[in-house]
N, C-alpha and C positions, 0 to 999 in steps of 0.2 A: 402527433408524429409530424417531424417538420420534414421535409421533400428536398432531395437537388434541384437547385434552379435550372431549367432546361436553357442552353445555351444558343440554339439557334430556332428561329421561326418553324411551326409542325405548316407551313403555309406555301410558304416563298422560299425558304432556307436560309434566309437572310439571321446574320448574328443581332440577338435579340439586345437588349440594354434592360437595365435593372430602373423602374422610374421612381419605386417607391419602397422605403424601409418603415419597418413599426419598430415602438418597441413592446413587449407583450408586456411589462412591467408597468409602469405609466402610461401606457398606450399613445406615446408620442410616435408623428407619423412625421417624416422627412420625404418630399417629395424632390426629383430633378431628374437628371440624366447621370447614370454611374454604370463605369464599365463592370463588364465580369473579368474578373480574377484569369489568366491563363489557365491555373489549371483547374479551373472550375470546365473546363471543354475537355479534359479528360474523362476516359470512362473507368467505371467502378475498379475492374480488374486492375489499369495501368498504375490508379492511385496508390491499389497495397504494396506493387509493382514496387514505386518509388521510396514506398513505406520505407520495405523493408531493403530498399538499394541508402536510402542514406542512412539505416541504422547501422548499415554493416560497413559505412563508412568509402563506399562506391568502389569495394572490394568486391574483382566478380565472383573469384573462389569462392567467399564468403556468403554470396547472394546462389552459387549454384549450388552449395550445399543447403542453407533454408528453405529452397524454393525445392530441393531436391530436382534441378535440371541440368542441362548440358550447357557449358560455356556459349555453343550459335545459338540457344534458344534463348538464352541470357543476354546476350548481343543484338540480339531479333528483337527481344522486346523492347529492350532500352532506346532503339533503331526507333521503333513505335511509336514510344513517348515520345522521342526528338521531335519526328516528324509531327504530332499531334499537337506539338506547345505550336505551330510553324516553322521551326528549321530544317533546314536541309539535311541531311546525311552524306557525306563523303563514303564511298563504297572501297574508294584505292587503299584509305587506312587497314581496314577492315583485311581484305586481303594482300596486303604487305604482312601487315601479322599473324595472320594466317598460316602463310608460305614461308616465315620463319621459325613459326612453331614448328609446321610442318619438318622443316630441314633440322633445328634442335631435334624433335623425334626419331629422325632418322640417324643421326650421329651419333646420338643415343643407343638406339640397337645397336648399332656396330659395334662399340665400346660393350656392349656386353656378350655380344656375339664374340669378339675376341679374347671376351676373358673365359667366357665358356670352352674355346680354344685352348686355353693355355697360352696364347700369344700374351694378354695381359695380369698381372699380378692385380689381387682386389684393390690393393693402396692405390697403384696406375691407374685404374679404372675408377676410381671415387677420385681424382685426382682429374684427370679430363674432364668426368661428367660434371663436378664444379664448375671447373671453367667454361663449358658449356652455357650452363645455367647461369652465371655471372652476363652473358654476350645479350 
C-alpha cells in the first residue's frame, strides 16, 4: 500500500521537500532536492472536491447537483481550495453576485405575483422573466 507524502514537517511545520525517488521496478533510486506538487498539500476531501469540479467542467449547477449541496457550500469550498493551493480569495465578487442573484429572485416573484394577479398574461410573464435571466 503506497501512502500520501506528508507535506509539511510533524516537528517544526516547516514545508518538507521530497530528497529521494525509487523505482520499485529496477529498484533505481534518484536522490536530490524536489518540490511537492501544490496540490499534493491538499486534503483528501478538497481532492474529490476538485475531481469532480473539473469533471463537470467548473459548472457550479452541475457540481451542486453531484455533490447533492447548495450553491454557498459549493462556493465555500472551492473558497477552500483556492486558499489551500495559496491564493487569496476576493470576497466583493462573491457578494456582488450574490446581491444580483438576490434582486433577479426578487423580480422574479413579482412577475409571478402579477400574473397570479391577472395584472400579467403567461406569454408577458415568460417574456420578462427571460429577460431577466439573460441580465
Amino acid at each position: 500500500m503506497k501512502y500520501k507524502a506528508p507535506c509539511q514537517c510533524p516537528i517544526c511545520g516547516d514545508e518538507l521537500s521530497i530528497t529521494k525517488l525509487s523505482c520499485s521496478k529496477c529498484k533505481t533510486n534518484i536522490e536530490g532536492q524536489f518540490t511537492i506538487n501544490k496540490f499534493s498539500k491538499l486534503q483528501e476531501e478538497q481532492l474529490e472536491f476538485i475531481e469532480i469540479f473539473i469533471k463537470c467542467r467548473g459548472n457550479i449547477k452541475d457540481v451542486e447537483k453531484e455533490l447533492g449541496i447548495s450553491y454557498p457550500t459549493v462556493r465555500n469550498k472551492l473558497e477552500g481550495v483556492i486558499q489551500a493551493l495559496g491564493y487569496s480569495v476576493d470576497k466583493s465578487d462573491y457578494l456582488e453576485e450574490k446581491r444580483l442573484s438576490q434582486s433577479t429572485n426578487e423580480k422574479k416573484q413579482q412577475i409571478i405575483e402579477a400574473l397570479e394577479k391577472g395584472e400579467l398574461t403567461p406569454q408577458e410573464a415568460a417574456l420578462q422573466i427571460k429577460k431577466i435571466s439573460k441580465k
